[in-house]
N, C-alpha and C positions, 0 to 999 in steps of 0.2 A: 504494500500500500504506500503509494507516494503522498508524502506531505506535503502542502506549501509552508516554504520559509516567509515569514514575514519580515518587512521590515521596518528595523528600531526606530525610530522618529528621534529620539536621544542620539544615537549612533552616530545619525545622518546627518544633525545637528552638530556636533560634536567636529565630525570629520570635515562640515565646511568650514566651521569657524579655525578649524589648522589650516586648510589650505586657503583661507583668507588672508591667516597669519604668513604663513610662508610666501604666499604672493610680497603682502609689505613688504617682507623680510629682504627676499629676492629681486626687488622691483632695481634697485641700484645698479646691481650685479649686471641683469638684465642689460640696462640703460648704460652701461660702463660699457661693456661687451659691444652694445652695437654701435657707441662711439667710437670706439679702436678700432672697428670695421670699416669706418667711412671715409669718404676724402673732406677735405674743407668746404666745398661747395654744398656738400649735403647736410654738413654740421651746423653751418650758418644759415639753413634753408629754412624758411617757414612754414614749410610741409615738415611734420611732423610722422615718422616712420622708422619702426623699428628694424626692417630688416634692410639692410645697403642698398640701394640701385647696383651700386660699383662698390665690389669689394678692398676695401684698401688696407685688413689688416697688416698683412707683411710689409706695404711701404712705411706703414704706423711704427711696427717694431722697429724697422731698420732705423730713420728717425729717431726714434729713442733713444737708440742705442748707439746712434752715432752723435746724438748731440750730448746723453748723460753716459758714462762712464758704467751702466747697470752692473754688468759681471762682477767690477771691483766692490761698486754698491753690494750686491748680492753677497759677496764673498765676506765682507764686514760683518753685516747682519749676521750672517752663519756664526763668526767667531765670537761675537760678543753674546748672542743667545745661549750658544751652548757651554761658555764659559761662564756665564749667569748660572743657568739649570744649573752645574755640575758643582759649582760654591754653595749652591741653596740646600743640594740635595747633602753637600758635607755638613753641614749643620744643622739642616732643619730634620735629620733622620736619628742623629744624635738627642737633641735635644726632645721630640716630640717622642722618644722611648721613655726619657728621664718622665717625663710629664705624664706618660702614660703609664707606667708599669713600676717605676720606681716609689719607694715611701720615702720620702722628708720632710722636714719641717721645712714650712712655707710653699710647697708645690700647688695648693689652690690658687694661694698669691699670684704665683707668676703664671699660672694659667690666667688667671685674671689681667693681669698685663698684658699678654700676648692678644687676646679678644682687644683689650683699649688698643695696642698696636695697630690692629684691621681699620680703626676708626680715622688712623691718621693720614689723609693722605698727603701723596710724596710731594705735591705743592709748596706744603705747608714747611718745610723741610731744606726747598731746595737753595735756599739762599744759604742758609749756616751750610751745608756742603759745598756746596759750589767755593766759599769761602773755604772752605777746611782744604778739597783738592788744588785749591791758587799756593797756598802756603807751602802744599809740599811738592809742588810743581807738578801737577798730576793732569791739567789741563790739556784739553788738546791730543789726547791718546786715549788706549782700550783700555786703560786704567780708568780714565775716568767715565765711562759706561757702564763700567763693572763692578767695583769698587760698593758705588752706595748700592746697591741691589745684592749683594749676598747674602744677607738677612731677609730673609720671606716671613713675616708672623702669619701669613697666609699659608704657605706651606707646611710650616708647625703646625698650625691649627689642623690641616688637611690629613694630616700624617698623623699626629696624636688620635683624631678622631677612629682613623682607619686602626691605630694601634689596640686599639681600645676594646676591640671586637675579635681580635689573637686570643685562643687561651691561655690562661696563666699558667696550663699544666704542660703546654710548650717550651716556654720561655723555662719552667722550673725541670725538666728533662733537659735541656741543654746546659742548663750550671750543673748540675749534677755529671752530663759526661767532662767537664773541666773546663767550659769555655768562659772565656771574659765576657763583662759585658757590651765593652765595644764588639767583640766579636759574634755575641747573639744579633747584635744591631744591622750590623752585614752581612752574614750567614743563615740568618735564620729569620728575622724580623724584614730584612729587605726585598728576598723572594717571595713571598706572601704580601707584600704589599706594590707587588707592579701596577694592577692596577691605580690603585691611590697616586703610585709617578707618575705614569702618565697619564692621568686627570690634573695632575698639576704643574706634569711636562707640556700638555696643551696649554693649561693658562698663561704658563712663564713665559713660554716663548711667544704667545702673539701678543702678548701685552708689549714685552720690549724689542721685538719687531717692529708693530705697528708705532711704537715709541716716538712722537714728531721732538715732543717739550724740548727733554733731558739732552740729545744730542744736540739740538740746535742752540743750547745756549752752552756746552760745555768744548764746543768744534768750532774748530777753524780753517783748518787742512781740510781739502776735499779727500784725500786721502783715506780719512777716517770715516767718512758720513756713510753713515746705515741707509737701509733702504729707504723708508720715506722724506729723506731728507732731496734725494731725487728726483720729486713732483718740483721741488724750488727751479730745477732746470729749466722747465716749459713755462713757468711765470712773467711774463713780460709784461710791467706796466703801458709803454710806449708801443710796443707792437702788438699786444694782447696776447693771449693767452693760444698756445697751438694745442687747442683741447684733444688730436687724436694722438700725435704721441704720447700727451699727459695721459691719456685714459690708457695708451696699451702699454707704456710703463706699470702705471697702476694697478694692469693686469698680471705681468710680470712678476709683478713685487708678492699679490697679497696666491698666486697660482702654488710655490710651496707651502705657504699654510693649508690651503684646500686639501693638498694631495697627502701631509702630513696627520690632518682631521680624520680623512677618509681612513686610510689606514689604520689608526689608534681610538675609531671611535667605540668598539665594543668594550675595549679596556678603558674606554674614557667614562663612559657611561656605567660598567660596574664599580670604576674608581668614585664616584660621585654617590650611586646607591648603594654602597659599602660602611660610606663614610658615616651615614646616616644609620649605620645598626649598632647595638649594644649585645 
């Protein structure tokens, strides 16, 4: 006997208002894309259309790339991102075991502190640094990108919460076969928590990727400028603004974080509903 399925009116509710959402979301992306497709005639045209007459992305790229310097841009970005992660991850895997699994006096305290931490942002902040890296001559180099961002109270928080959810008959079976506790922290506490890195290897890296502020007041040298500093190329007061290289740069830029999401998104996604358990 065959049934009919009905359908959920909730369901169906449900599943437009996401792909409303997603439209929003995407609507940039979209409109970024089919700028970098176009040539200048079309861009400045008052017909309004998504898909090219004439396709111009590859003259876009080439332009780009011949008027900003990307690969070197690109190659920066790489160095400073994964030099950030890798300082964050030495400390903030350290400390969010203490917070999580360790007993002393005062560890509510500075949980406490570390939540006020989240509150602050780097804004508020960046003048007493900027001043701190002048004095020890730190400007102007990947010292000073790197430097104030080795501390994540973010990724403490991320990491403790995930810790938190470990049994403690783990951690008490490995002191037992003779290990230190830094050594349960890398051996035993780190593999079990891949997820949680990279839910916090995605946030680290496109936040100081995407990073415009921080480089553009601590740089000098073209030399050293991260990727978004790269849109400044296509800016021209006097002759305006050459919107298609700017937009297939733009694509350039933000195309390894896409392909970096895609990739890490199952572990990004248990990393986040992990963190959330007891």
């Amino acid at each position: 006997m065959i049934t009919s399925i009905r359908p959920n009116p909730w369901a169906m509710l449900r599943h437009a208002v996401l792909l409303c959402g997603a439209l929003i979301v995407l609507t940039p992306f979209i409109w970024m894309i089919s700028t970098a497709s176009k040539p200048p005639s079309e861009i400045y045209s008052s017909d309004v259309h998504l898909i090219p007459h004439h396709f111009a992305l590859w003259e876009n790229l080439r332009e780009a790339f011949a008027k900003a310097d990307l690969g070197r841009f690109l190659l920066n970005g790489l160095i400073v991102t994964v030099s950030i992660f890798v300082l964050q991850l030495l400390i903030a895997l350290p400390a969010a075991y203490a917070l999580a699994k360790l007993r002393f006096v005062g560890r509510k305290t500075l949980f406490a502190l570390v939540l006020f931490g989240i509150l602050i942002p780097p804004q508020a902040t960046a003048i007493p640094v900027f001043l701190l890296l002048h004095q020890i001559g730190a400007l102007d180099s990947y010292a000073a990108l790197v430097l104030p961002f080795t501390i994540s109270v973010f990724g403490i928080f991320l990491m403790r919460q995930f810790f938190m959810t470990v049994p403690d008959d783990l951690i008490d079976a490995a002191r037992m076969d003779g290990i230190s506790e830094f050594g349960i922290v890398w051996r035993v506490m780190l593999p079990t928590a891949l997820p949680a890195v990279t839910a916090f290897g995605i946030f680290s890296v496109v936040a100081h990727w995407n990073d415009y502020f921080w480089p553009l007041i601590v740089l000098n040298s073209q030399q050293f400028y991260t990727p978004p500093l790269a849109v400044a190329h296509f800016r021209n007061a006097e002759a305006g603004t050459n919107y298609g290289p700017l937009m297939a740069a733009a694509l350039v830029i933000i195309t390894p974080l896409v392909i970096a999401f895609l990739l890490a998104q199952r572990r990004f996604i248990e990393g986040i509903t992990f963190t959330g358990l007891k």
